[in-house]
C-alpha positions in Angstrom: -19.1 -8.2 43.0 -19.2 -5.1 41.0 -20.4 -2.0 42.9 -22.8 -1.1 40.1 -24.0 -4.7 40.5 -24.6 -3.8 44.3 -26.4 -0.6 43.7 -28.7 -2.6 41.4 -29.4 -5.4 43.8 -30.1 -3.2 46.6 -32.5 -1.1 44.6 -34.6 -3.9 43.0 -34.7 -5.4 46.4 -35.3 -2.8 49.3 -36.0 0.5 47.0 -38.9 2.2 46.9 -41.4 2.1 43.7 -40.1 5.2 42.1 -36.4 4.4 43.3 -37.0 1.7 41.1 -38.4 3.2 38.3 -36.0 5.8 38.1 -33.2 2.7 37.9 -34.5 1.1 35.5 -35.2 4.3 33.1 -31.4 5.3 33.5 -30.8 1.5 32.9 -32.5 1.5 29.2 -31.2 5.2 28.5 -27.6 3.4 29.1 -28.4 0.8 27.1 -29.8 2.8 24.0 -27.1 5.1 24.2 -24.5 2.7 23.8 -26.4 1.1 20.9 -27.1 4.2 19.3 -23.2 4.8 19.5 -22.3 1.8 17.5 -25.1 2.1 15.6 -23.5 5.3 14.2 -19.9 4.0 13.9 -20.9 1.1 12.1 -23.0 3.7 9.6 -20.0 5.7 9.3 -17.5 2.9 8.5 -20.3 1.7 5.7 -19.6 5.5 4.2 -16.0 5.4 4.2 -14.7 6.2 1.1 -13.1 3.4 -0.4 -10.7 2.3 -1.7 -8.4 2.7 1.7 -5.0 4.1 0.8 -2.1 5.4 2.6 -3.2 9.0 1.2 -7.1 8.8 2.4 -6.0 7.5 6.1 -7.3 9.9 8.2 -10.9 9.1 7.9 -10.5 5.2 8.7 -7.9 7.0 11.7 -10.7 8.8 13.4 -13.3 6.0 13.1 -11.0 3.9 14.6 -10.5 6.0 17.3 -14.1 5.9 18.2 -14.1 2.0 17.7 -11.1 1.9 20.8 -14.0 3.8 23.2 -16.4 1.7 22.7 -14.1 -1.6 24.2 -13.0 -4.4 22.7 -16.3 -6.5 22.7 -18.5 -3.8 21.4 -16.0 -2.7 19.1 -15.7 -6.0 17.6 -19.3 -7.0 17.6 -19.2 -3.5 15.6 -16.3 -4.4 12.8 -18.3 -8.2 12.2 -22.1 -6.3 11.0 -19.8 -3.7 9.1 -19.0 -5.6 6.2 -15.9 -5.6 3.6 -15.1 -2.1 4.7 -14.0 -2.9 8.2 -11.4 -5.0 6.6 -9.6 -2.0 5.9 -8.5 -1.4 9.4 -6.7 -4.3 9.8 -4.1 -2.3 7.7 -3.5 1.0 10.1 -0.7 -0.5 12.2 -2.3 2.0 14.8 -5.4 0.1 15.7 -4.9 -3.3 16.8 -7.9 -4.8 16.9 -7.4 -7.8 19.1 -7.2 -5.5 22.0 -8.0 -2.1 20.4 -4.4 -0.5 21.5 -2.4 1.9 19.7 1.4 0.8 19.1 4.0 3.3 20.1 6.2 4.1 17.5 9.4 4.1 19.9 8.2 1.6 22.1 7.4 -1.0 19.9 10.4 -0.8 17.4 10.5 -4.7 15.9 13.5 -6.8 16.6 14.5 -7.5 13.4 14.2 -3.6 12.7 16.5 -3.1 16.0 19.0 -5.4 15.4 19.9 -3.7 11.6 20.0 -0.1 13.2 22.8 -1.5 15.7 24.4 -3.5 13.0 24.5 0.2 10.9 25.5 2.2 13.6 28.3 0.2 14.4 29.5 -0.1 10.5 28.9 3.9 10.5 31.1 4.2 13.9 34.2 2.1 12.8 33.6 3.9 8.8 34.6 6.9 11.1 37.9 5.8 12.5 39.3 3.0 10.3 40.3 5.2 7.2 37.0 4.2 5.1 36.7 6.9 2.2 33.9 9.2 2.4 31.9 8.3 -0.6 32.0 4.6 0.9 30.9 5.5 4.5 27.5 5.5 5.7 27.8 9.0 7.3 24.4 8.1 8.7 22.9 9.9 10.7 22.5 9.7 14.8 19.4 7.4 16.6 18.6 11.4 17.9 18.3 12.9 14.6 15.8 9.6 13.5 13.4 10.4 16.1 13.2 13.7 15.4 12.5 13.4 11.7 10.2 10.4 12.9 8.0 12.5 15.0 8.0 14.9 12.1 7.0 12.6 9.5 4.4 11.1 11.8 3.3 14.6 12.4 3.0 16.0 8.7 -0.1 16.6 6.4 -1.1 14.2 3.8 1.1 13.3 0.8 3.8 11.2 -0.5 6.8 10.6 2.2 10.1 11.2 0.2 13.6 10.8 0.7 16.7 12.1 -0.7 20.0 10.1 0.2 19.4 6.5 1.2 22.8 5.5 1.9 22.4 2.1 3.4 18.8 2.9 5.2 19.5 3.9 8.7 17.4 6.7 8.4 14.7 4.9 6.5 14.3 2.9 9.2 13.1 5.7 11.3 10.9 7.4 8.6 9.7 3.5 8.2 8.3 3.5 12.1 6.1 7.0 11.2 4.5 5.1 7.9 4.0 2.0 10.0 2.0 4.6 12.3 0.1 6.3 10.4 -0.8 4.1 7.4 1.9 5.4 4.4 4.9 4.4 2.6 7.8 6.4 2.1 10.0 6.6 -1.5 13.6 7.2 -0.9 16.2 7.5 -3.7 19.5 6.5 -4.0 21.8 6.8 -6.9 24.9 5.8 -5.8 25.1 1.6 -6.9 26.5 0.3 -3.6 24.8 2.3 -1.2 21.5 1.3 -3.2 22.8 -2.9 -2.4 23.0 -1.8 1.2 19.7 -0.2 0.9 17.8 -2.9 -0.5 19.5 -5.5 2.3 19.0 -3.2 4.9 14.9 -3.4 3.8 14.7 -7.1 3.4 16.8 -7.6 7.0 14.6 -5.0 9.0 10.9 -6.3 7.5 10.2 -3.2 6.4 10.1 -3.8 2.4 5.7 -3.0 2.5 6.7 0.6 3.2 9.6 1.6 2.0 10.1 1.7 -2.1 14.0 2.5 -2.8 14.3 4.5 -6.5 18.1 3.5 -7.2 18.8 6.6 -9.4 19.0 10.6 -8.8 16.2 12.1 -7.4 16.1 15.0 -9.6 15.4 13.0 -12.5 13.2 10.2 -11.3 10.9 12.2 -9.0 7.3 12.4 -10.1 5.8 16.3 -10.6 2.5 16.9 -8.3 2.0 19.0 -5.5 1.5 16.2 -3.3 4.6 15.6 -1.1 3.7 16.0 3.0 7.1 15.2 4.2 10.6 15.4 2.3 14.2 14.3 4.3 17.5 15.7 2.8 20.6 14.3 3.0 22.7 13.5 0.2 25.7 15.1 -1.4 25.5 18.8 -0.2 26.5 20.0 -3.5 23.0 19.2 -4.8 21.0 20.7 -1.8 20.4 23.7 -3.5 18.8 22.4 -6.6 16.7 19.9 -4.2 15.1 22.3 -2.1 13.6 24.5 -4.8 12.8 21.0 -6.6 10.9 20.1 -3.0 9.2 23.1 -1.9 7.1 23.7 -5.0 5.8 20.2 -4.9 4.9 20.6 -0.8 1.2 20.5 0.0 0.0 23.3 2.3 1.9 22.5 6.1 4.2 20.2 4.6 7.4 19.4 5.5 11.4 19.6 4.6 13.8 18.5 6.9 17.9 18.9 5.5 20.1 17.4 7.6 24.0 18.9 8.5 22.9 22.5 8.7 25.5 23.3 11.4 27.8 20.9 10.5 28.5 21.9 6.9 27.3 25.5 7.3 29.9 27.5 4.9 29.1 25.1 1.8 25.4 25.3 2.9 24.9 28.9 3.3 23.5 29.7 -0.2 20.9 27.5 0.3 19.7 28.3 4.2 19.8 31.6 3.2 17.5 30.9 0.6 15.4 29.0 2.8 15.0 31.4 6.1 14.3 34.2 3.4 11.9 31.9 1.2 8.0 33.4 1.4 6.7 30.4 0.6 8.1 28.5 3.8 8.3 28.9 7.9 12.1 27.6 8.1 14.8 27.8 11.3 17.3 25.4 12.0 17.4 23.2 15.2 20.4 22.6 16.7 20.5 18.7 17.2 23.4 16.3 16.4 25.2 18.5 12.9 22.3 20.8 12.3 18.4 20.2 10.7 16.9 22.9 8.2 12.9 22.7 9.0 11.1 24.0 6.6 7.3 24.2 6.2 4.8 24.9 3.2 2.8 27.8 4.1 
């Protein structure tokens, strides 16, 4: 028997008159309270702006957040008087309903998602040593490096999720895991034609196709204008970095993010560009020295 159960007993049996009282006025204040709780978060979810989209998470995010106190009963008997809007959080991969948890974006990586970054990291380790030329290696880059731009993505403001440099996905796959989290997609262009085939497969095998939309042509070109981009990842033919980063910045929304990968690694052909970058008013930029180098940058 519960202790509260107990308490209860004991008071209704042997306590005094007032002892009694006072029980069963803290009793009813308990009750209402929790009914005036879900009371409000079903009134909130009926004002939720709809329709949901990966851009207007945040609102269905905190609700749900609020839904996950209240227990799975409660929360439940909650999302069934809510109507059509409650729907909508069966698509934030963060609230699972059938026992109100939050997936862990590490933790919780899907098989079929593990079992394609192993199969690329192995292709990527033996392009290394066997001879493969370099515009037909992956030169992907390390599981470190996707974790950090994971947490980052997962991390960043509101806007469009963008990548520049596909090769055959690898580090999709990461940026993949922080849409999953928190409700986006991410658009990552590719215009080399074989790397864009490896791309696509690479989607299809790791069940990640709902979030990820591959642009097989040069990002410079095909990139829509708006000042909507939260999070940007760089790494395609150095040569162009340059001309991406003052494509990116401009389009940032305020606290957004650019991450450019080899900043160590390929310093001397980079320097124009980091230069620009730790210099650039606009932006709060260093590098961090994991795996060949990242250039953080971020809107001000």
């Amino acid at each position: 028997m519960r202790p509260l159960q107990r308490d209860m007993r004991t008071i209704i049996r042997s306590g005094s008159l007032i002892d009694r009282f006072r029980f069963i006025v803290m009793a009813v204040t308990a009750i209402l309270a929790v009914g005036c709780k879900q009371s409000t978060i079903q009134e909130r979810i009926l004002t939720l702006p709809p329709p949901f989209t990966a851009y207007k998470v945040d609102p269905y995010i905190q609700v749900a957040a609020e839904l996950q106190s209240l227990g799975r009963e409660a929360a439940c008997s909650v999302m069934s008087q809510a109507g059509t809007n409650a729907t909508c959080f069966q698509e934030l991969p963060i609230f699972v309903l059938n026992g109100c948890t939050k997936r862990l974006m590490f933790q919780d990586i899907p098989e079929a998602m593990l079992a394609r970054m192993r199969e690329l990291e192995e292709i990527d380790l033996r392009d290394r040593s066997d001879g493969t030329s370099r515009l037909n290696r992956l030169r992907q880059i390390s599981s470190e490096v996707g974790r950090f731009i994971a947490l980052l993505a997962a991390a960043a403001p509101d806007g469009r999720r963008v990548e520049i440099g596909t090769s055959a996905g690898y580090s999709t796959l990461w940026l993949a895991l922080a849409c999953r989290a928190t409700g986006r997609k991410i658009t990552t262009f590719e215009i080399l034609d074989e790397k864009a085939k490896l791309g696509r497969l690479t989607f299809r095998a790791a069940g990640v196709s709902d979030v990820v939309e591959l642009v097989h042509g040069d990002a410079l070109t095909c990139l829509p204008e708006g000042h909507d981009i939260g999070f940007c990842f760089l790494d395609a033919e150095k040569e162009i970095y340059g001309c991406c980063y003052e494509a990116i910045v401009p389009q940032l929304v305020p606290g957004g993010i650019l991450v450019a990968d080899n900043a160590i690694s390929h310093e001397a052909t980079l320097r124009p560009m980091l230069d620009r970058a730790l210099q650039d008013v606009r932006v709060d930029a260093l590098i961090v020295p994991i795996a060949k180098g990242e250039l953080v940058c971020r809107r001000k």
